[in-house]
DOPATOR-95577 format. One record per residue (C-alpha): x, y, z; residue in one letter. Coordinates in steps of 0.05 Angstrom, whole numbers, plus 32768, in hexadecimal, padded with zeros to 4 digits. Layout:
# residues N
XYZA...
This chain:
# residues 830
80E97D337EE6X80C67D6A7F0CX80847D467F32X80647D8F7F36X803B7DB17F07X80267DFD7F1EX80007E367EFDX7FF47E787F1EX7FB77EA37F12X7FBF7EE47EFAX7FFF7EF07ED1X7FFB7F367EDBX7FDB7F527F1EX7FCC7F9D7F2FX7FD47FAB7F73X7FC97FEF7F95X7FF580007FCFX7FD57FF7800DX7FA27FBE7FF5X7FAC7F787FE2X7FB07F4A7FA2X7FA17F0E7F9AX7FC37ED87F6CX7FAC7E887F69X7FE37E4D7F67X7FBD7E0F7F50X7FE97DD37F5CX7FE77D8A7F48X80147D587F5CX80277D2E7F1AX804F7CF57F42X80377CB37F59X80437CC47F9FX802B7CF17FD1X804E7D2C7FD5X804E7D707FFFX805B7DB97FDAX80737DFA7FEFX805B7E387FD9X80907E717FDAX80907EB57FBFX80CF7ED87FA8X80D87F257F97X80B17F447FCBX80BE7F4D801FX809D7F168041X80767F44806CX804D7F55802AX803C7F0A8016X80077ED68038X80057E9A801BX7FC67E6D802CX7FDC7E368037X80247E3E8030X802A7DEF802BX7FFC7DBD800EX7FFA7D688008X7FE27D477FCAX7FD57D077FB6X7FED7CF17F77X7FCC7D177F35X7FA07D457F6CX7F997D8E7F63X7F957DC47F9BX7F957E0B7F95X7FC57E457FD1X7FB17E8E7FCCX7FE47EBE7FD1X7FD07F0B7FE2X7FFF7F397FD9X7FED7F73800AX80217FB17FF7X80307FF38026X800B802D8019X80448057800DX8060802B7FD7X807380497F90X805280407F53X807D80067F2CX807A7FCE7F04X809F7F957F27X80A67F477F17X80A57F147F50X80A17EC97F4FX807D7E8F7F6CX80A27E4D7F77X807D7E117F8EX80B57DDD7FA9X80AA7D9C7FBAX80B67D827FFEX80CB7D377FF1X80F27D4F7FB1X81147D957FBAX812F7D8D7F71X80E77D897F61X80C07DCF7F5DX809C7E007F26X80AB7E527F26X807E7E797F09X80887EC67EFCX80577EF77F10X80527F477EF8X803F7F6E7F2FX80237FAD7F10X80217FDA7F53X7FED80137F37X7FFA805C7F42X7FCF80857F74X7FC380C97F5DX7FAC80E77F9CX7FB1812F7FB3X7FA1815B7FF0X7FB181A87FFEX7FAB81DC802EX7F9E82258032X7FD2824D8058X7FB1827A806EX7F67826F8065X7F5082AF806CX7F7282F5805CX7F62833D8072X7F7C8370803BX7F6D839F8011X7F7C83A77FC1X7F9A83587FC8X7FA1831A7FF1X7FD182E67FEAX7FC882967FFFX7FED825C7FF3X7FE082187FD9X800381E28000X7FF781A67FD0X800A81607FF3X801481237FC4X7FF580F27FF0X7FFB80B67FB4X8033808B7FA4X804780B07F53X806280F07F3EX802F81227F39X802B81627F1DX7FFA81997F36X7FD481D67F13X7FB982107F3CX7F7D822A7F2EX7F44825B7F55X7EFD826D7F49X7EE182A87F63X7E8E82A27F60X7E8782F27F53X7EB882E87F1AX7EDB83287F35X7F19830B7F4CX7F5583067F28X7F8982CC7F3AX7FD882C77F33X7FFF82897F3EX804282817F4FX805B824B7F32X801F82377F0AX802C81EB7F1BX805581C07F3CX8078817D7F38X806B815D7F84X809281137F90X806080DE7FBFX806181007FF9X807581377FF3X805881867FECX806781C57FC9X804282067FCEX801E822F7F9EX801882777FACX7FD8829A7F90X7FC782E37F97X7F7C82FE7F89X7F7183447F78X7F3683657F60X7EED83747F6FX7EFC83AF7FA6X7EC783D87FB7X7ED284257FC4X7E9C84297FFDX7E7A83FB8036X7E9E83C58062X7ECD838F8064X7EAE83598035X7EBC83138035X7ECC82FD7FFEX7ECE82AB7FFCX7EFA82887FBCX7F0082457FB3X7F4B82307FA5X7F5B81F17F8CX7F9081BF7F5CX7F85818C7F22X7FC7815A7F29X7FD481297EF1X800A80F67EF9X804681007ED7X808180CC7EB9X8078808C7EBBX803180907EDEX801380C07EA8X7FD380B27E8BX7FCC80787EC5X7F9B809A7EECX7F6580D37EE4X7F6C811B7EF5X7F63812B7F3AX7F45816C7F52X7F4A81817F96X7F2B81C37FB5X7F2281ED7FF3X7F0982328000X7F2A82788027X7F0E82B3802FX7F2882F4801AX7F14832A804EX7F1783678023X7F1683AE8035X7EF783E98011X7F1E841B7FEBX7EFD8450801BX7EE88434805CX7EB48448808FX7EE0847480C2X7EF4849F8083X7EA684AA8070X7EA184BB80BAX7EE284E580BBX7EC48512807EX7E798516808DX7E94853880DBX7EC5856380B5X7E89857A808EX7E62858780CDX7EA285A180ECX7EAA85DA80B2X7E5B85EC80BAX7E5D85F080FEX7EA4861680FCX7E85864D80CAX7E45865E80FCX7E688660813DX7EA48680811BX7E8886C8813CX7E7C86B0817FX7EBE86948188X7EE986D38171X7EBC870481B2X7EC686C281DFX7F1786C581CCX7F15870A81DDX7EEA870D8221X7F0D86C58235X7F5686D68226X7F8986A4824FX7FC786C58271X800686A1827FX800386A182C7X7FB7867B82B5X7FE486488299X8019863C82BFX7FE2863682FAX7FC785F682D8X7FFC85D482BAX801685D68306X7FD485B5831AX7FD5856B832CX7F8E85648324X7F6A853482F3X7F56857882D1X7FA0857082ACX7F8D853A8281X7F5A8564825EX7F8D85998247X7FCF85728242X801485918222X803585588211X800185268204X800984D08200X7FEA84A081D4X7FC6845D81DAX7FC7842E819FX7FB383DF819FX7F9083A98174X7F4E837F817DX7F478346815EX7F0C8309815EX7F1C82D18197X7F0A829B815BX7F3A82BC812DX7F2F82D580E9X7F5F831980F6X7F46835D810FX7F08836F812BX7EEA83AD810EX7EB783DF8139X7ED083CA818BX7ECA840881AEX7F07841481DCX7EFB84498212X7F348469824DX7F1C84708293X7F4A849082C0X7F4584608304X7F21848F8326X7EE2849E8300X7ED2846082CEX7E8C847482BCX7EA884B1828EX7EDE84998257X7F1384D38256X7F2084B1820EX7F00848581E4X7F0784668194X7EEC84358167X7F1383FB814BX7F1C840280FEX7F1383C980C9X7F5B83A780DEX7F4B83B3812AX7F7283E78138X7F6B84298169X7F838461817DX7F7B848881B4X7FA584CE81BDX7FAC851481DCX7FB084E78222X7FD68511825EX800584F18285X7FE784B582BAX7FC5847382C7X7F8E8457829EX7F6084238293X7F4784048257X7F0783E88243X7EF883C78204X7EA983C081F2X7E7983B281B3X7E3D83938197X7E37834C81ABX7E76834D81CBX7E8283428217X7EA283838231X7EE98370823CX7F19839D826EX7F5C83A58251X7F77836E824FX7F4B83368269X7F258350829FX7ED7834182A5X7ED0837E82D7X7F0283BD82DCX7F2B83A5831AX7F44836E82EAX7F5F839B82B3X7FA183B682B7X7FBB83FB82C8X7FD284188288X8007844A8297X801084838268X804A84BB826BX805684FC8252X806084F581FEX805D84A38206X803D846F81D7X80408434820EX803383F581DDX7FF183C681EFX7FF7838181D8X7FBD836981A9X7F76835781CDX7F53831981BAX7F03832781CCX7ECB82EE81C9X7E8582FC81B3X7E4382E881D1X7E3D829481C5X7E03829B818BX7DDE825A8168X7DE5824B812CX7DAA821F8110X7D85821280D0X7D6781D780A5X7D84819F8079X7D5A81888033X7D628141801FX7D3B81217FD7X7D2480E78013X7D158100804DX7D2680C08071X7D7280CD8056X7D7681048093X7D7980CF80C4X7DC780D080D3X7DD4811080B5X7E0F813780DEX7E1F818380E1X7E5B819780F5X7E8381DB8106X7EC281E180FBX7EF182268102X7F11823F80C3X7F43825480F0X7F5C825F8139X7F8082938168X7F9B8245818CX7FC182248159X7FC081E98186X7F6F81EB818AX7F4481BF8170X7F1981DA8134X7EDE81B28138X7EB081E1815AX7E7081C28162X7E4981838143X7DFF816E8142X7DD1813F811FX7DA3814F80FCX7D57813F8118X7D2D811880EFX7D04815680D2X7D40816880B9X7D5381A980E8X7D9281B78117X7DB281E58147X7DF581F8815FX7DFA8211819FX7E32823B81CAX7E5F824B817EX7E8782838192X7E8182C58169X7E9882E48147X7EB882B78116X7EBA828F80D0X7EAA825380CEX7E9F821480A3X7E6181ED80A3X7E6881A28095X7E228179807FX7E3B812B807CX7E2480E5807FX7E4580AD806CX7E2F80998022X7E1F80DE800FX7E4C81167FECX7E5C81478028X7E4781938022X7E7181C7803CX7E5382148040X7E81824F8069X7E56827E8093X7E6882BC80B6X7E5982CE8105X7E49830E8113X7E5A83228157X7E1E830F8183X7DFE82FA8144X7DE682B6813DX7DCA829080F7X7D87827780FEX7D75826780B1X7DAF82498098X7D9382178053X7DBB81CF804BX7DB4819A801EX7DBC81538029X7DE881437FE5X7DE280FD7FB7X7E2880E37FB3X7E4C80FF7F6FX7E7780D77F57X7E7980B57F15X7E9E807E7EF9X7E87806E7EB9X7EA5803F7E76X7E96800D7E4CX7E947FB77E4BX7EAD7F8F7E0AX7EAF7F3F7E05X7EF87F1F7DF6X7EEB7F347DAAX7EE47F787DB5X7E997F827DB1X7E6C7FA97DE1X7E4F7F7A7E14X7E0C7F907E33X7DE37F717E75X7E257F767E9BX7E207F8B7EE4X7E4A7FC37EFDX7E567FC17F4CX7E7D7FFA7F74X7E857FF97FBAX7EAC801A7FF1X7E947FEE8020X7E5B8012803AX7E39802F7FF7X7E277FFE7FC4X7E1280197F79X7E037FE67F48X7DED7FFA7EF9X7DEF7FC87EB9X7E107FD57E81X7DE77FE67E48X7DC37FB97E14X7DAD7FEA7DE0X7DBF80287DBAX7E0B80367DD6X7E0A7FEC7DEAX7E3C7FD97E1DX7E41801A7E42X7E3280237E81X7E3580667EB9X7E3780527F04X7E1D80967F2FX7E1A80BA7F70X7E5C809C7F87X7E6880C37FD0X7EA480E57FBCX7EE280E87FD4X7EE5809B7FDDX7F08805F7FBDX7ED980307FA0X7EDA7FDB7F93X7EC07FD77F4EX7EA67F8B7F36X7E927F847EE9X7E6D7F397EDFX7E3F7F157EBEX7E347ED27EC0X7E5B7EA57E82X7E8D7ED27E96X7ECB7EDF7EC6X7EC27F217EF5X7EE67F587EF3X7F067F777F2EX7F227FC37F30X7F2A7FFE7F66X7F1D80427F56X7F2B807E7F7DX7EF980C07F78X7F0981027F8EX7ED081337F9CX7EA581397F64X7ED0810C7F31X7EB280E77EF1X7EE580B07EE0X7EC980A17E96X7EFE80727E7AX7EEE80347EA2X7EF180007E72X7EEA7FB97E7CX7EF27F727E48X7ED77F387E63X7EE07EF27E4BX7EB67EB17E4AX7EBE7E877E8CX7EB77E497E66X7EEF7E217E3EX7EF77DD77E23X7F357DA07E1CX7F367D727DDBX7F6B7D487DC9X7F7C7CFB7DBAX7F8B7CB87DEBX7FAD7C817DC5X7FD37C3C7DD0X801A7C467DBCX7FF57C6E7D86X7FBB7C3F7D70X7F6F7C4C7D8EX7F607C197DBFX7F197C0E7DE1X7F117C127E27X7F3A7C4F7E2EX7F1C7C857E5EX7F317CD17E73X7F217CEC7EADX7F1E7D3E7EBEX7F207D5D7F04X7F2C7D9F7F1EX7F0D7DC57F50X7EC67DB37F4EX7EC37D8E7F10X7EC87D4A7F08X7EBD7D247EC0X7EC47CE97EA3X7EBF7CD37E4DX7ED37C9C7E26X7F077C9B7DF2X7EEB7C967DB6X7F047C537D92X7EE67C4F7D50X7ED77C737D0EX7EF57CB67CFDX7EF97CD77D3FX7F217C997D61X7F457CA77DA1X7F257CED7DA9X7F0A7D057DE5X7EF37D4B7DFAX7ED47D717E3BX7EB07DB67E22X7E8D7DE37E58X7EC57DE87E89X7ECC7E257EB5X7EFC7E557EA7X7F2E7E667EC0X7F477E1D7EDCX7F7B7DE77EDDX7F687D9D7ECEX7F837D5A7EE3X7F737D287EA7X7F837CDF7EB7X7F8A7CAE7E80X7F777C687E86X7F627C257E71X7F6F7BDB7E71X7FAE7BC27E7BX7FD77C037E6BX7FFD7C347E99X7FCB7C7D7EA0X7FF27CB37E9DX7FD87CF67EBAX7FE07D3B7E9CX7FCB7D847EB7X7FAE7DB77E83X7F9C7E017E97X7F5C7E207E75X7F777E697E7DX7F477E977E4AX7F807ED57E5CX7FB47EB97E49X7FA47E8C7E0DX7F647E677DECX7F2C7E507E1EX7F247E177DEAX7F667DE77DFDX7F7B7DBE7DBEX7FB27D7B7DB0X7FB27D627DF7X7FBF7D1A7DCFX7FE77CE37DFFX7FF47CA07DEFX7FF07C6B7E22X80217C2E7E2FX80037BE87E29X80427BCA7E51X80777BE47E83X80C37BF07E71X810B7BD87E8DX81407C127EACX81927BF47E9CX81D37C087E99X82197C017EB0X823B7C0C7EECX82887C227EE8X82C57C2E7F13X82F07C6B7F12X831F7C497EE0X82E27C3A7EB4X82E67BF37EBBX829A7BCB7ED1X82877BCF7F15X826D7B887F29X82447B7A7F60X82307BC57F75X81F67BD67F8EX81BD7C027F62X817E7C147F83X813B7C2A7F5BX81137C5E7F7FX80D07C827F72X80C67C957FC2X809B7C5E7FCAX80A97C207FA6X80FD7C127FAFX811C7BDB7F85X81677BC17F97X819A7B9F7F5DX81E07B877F57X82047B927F25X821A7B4C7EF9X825B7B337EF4X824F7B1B7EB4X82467B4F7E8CX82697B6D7EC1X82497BA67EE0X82037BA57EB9X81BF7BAE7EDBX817B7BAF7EC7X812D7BC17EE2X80F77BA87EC2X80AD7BAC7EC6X80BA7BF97ED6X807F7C247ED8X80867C727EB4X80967CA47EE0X80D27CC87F0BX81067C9E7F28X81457CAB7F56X817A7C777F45X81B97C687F6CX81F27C437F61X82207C307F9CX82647C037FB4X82847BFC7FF5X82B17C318007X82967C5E7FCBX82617C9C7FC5X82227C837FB2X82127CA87F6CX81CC7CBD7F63X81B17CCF7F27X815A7CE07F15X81407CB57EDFX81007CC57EBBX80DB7C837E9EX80AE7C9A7E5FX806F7C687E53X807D7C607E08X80D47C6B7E09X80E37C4E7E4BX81287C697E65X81697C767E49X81A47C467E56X81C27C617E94X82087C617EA7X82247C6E7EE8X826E7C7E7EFEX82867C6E7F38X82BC7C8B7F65X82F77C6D7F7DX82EF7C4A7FB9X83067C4F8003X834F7C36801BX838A7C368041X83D17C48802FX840F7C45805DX84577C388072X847F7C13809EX84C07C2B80BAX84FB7C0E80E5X850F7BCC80C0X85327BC9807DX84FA7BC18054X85287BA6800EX853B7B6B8034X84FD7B578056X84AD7B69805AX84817B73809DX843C7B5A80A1X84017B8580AFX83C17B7680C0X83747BA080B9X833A7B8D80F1X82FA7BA780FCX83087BC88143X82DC7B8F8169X830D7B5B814AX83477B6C815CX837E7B4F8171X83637B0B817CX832F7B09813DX832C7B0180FCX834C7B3280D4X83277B588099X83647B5C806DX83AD7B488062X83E47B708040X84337B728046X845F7BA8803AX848D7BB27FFCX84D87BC47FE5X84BF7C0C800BX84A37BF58042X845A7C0F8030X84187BEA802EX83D47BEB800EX838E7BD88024X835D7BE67FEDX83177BE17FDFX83027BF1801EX82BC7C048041X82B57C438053X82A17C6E8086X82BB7C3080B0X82F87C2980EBX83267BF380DFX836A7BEA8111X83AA7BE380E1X83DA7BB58108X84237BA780FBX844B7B6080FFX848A7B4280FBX84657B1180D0X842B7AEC80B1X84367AC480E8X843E7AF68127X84017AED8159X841A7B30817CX84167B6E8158X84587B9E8158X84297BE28155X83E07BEF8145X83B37C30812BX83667C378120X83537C6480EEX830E7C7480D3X83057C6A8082X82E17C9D805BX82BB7C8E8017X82E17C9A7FDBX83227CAF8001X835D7C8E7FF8X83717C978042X83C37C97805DX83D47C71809DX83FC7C9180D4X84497C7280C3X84627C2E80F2X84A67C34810DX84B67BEF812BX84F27BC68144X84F67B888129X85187B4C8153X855C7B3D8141X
């Protein structure tokens, strides 16, 4: 009979990877000894399970309760898995209780991406991809989608959506088009990019949609840009100008005609002169671009000195919208370079601060040397402005940070510059390099964080720059129902995140039972407690992405209260006296039996918390108690716990039987021990009836009896003693027992018989032998029925009457085994 009763607390447990669940083991020890229990889990890696404590000592019909949290890796799927919890008992290994437990490990839907690249110079398109990361533990499956605020844009996916496995990522490419203008400059054009990922299989429908977003910037170019305007509005001029002068120039051609000795003259010339007129002229070409990134730098004037005058540019251009020039009709020689513009430091090709740091720039006759690209920094400008808050004492704490949309040093750190905000609500950035995009960052923890993308302009700083200090807004709202399925209002709705706390009650009127918990900070993963008192809480997590209502939160709660009825009898008859006593945890009762009228031998206990396990001892005058353990579980069953009837016994009952041999014939005088660990009572077995035993005056419970004989295996067997039935006859076999078999050779053993002889080994020779034996017709011998594990010497002599022994052996005797003796070989006197 097991001597442990066990219940563990929940059945079914959701546990999200990464965090912990908790389950309760309430034990009570239902011997009449004290006895230790183990608490182990099976299913799961041990590294996952704590058990607190892991072993616990009880006194008889006392109830303790072990915690065991189940903490799971973060990375770990989404599955439904079924471990179990076996409490063992430490004086009875035979003894234990599994229960199994249904680990419901819920699915994370959670989602990041990336924009590669962030921002894009073009013209009629641009083209970005999604990288979408599934950062949860399920399937998920991904839809692109893009919003473009001047509704302008048009957006193509390729592939609409995709299927990503936990971690893992796939890309969505999207291509914007639309909105060019045919005059002006490079706009930018800022589009928020984003997915909405449901999970998918088995997961489906286990989670609410998640929406992740992020912005890039489409840099787009006019159809017509502003060196063609230029281009056409001097051809004009060039035509008007052409059309007046158009007289002068044929009497000047005439008066100022050039011979070909003229020529030949200066194209022999080695002065600087020859660059002016050259007859096989070289080009310069390069690119500018913006030291904080963001692609080509539009309107950097690039001039050509020659290295002897470098006050009058013997070339110069303008950078167009991708940050390119061009600078031809160059004569053969060495040049330098110098790179200049509004709010820029003047730069000497390629890094120089001054012109003896730039580098010569050697140009041939008809050559297109190639430049690599130039990186040039702006002026460091502030940028500075003011943040709003509903409360103005909510600005204490408030952080703005800088970070680079992008970066010329892949291996640089984006975070530009940070600064809190003072407490009238104003900040400043100093030293950001320009020009450059950038992305401003207003955050505080508790507070939804506000992101805005601002341009620098080259030497330009941003003085007047408007933030907001943003509510948190997220939403989890649902509904609360009693165990029959009607709305329960005055119930108190908790989430935390461990540093925000929002509480709201469910309501009481009109859409009773509803309830809307707002201005979550978003993204954040929130603790969510439903209570109210008569009631057991209600524990959840909930994870919110930016911005996300989670409106199917639903929660039943059931009564925290419960009761126990039932009947206490005397071998079935109402007796007076009779008492029942209920503990568990903090509660301790006592009633009375009722033991007349109607209602004799009822007893009940109402009010009793809920969830909970209860010892209830039964007893009275002159009979046995008993003790039995009842669980008051509302999830799993009633809270009202009917029929817990027992019926006492007025007297204590006999344990008997029959002990046996291996041939099935009674066993007299062998030993039978009684045993309940702390009370041990020792019979022989009668020789008349031969082999009978019998205990009496035994009290109920769980019994180890054993049944023994010298040179045999003791046989145990557990006996369970019932209060009102007693105990079944028992019968117990046993083996055969110990001896020792052997021959004796060297005589003729038809015509005469040696004499052998068994001592313990401190008798012999001289003592008293233990037993006797002569051979037969074979010359073999038996010594039976012996104790075993014992040594014994086996001596051989002439005869019964020998006091010297011819040869001698010790040999060890084994329970059970019928052992063989090493053969004699003697010589027997003539």
């Amino acid at each position: 009979m097991t001597t442990v009763h066990a219940v563990a607390f929940p059945h079914n447990v959701e546990v999200a990877p990464g965090e912990g669940g908790l389950v309760t083991v309430t034990i009570s020890n239902t011997s009449k000894v004290i006895d230790s229990y183990q608490v182990q889990v099976f299913g799961l890696d041990p590294a996952w399970v704590q058990v607190t404590p892991d072993r616990l000592s009880l006194f008889p019909g006392d109830t303790q309760t072990a915690e065991i949290r189940v903490t799971l890796p973060a990375d770990y799927p989404s599955s439904q898995r079924m471990i179990s919890v076996n409490v063992v008992s430490d004086d009875d290994p035979t003894s234990f209780h599994l229960s199994n437990i249904e680990l419901l490990v819920s699915p994370r839907a959670e989602m990041s991406i990336e924009l590669d690249p962030t921002m894009v110079t073009g013209g009629k398109s641009a083209t970005f991809g999604i990288v979408v990361s599934n950062d949860g533990n399920a399937v998920a499956r991904a839809d692109g989608f893009a919003v473009d605020p001047e509704e302008l844009a048009e957006f193509t996916f390729d592939p609409p959506s995709v299927v990503v496995p936990p971690g893992r990522n796939q890309v969505i490419r999207v291509t914007a088009q639309g909105g060019r203008t045919w005059f002006g400059q490079i706009r930018a054009r800022t589009f928020t990019f984003g997915v909405r990922s449901d999970l998918v299989g088995s997961a489906a429908g286990l989670s609410e949609e998640v929406v992740v977003e992020t912005v890039g910037t489409f840099l787009q170019r006019p159809r017509v840009g502003r060196w063609m305007m230029s281009l056409l509005g001097l051809l004009t001029a060039a035509a008007v100008f052409a059309a007046v002068l158009s007289r002068t120039f044929d009497s000047v051609v005439d008066e100022a005609a050039v011979t070909d000795e003229l020529i030949d003259a200066a194209l022999s010339s080695d002065e600087p002169g020859g660059a002016v007129v050259p007859t096989d002229p070289g080009t310069l070409t390069g690119n500018i671009g913006a030291a904080t990134g963001g692609g080509g730098l539009a309107g950097v004037q690039a001039e050509l000195f020659v290295p002897g005058d470098l006050t009058t540019p013997v070339a110069s251009g303008v950078t167009d919208e991708a940050g390119s020039f061009s600078l031809s009709n160059l004569a053969a020689g060495t040049y330098k370079l110098k790179l200049s513009g509004a709010g820029l430091e003047p730069l000497w090709f390629p890094a120089g601060k001054v012109a003896s740091e730039g580098q010569d720039i050697v140009v041939g006759k008809g050559e297109n040397p190639p430049l690599e690209p130039v990186a040039v920094g702006g002026l460091p400008v502030e940028v500075g402005g003011s943040v709003d808050a509903e409360n103005p004492s909510d600005l204490s704490g408030v952080v703005i940070t800088l970070v680079a949309e992008s970066s010329l040093d892949v291996d640089g750190d984006a975070l530009v510059a940070t600064v809190e905000v003072s407490p009238d609500g104003t900040f400043n950035l100093e030293n950001v390099p320009s020009p450059g995009v950038y992305e401003l960052l207003v955050e505080k923890p508790g507070f939804a964080t506000e992101r805005r993308t601002v341009v620098v302009e080259p030497g330009e700083g941003l003085g007047d720059l408007e933030l907001s200090l943003q509510p948190g807004n997220g939403i989890v709202a649902g509904s609360v129902t009693d165990e029959r399925g009607q709305p329960l209002g005055g119930v108190t709705i908790s989430a935390t995140d461990q540093v925000v706390t929002v509480e709201t009650v469910s309501l009481t009127e009109g859409a009773e039972g509803t309830f809307r918990v707002r201005n979550l900070p978003t993204p954040g993963q929130y603790t969510v407690t439903i209570s109210r008192p008569g009631y057991i809480s209600e524990t959840r997590t909930v994870a919110l992405s930016e911005g996300q209502l989670v409106g199917n939160f639903n929660a039943q709660l059931v009564p925290a209260i419960g009761e126990i009825n039932g009947r206490a009898t005397v071998d079935g008859v109402p007796e007076q006296g009779l008492t029942v006593t209920l503990t568990g945890g903090d509660v301790v009762r006592t009633t009375a039996v009722v033991s007349q009228g109607p209602a004799a031998g009822s007893f009940g206990f109402n009010q009793l918390p809920a969830p909970g396990t209860y010892t209830l001892t039964f007893s009275g005058a002159n009979v046995i108690p008993q003790v039995r353990v009842i669980d008051v579980n509302p999830f799993t069953g009633s809270p009202i716990v009917n029929g817990v009837d027992v019926s006492l016994s007025p007297e204590r009952t006999v344990v008997r039987g029959t002990v046996t041999g291996i041939n099935g014939d009674p066993e007299p005088q062998a030993t039978v021990i009684l045993s309940d660990g702390t009370n041990v009572f020792t019979f022989l077995t009668a020789d008349e009836p031969a082999g009978e035993f019998e205990f009496s005056d035994v009290s109920p419970g769980a019994y180890t009896l054993t049944a023994s004989r010298s040179g045999t295996d003791p046989v145990v067997r557990l006996v369970n003693v019932s209060p009102t039935a007693g105990a079944p006859v028992q019968n117990l076999l046993l083996g055969v027992q110990a001896s020792l078999t052997g021959r004796v050779n060297g005589f003729d053993s038809t015509a005469r018989s040696v004499t052998l002889r068994l001592f313990l080994p401190e008798q012999f020779p001289n003592g008293d032998s233990v037993a006797v034996t002569q051979t037969d017709a074979n010359g073999e011998y038996t010594f039976p029925s012996l104790d075993a594990p014992t040594t014994y010497v086996v001596a051989v002599y002439v005869n019964e009457n020998a006091a010297d022994p011819l040869d001698s052996v010790a040999i060890e005797t084994q329970p059970s085994d019928p052992k063989e003796v090493p053969d004699f070989t003697v010589s027997l006197p003539s």
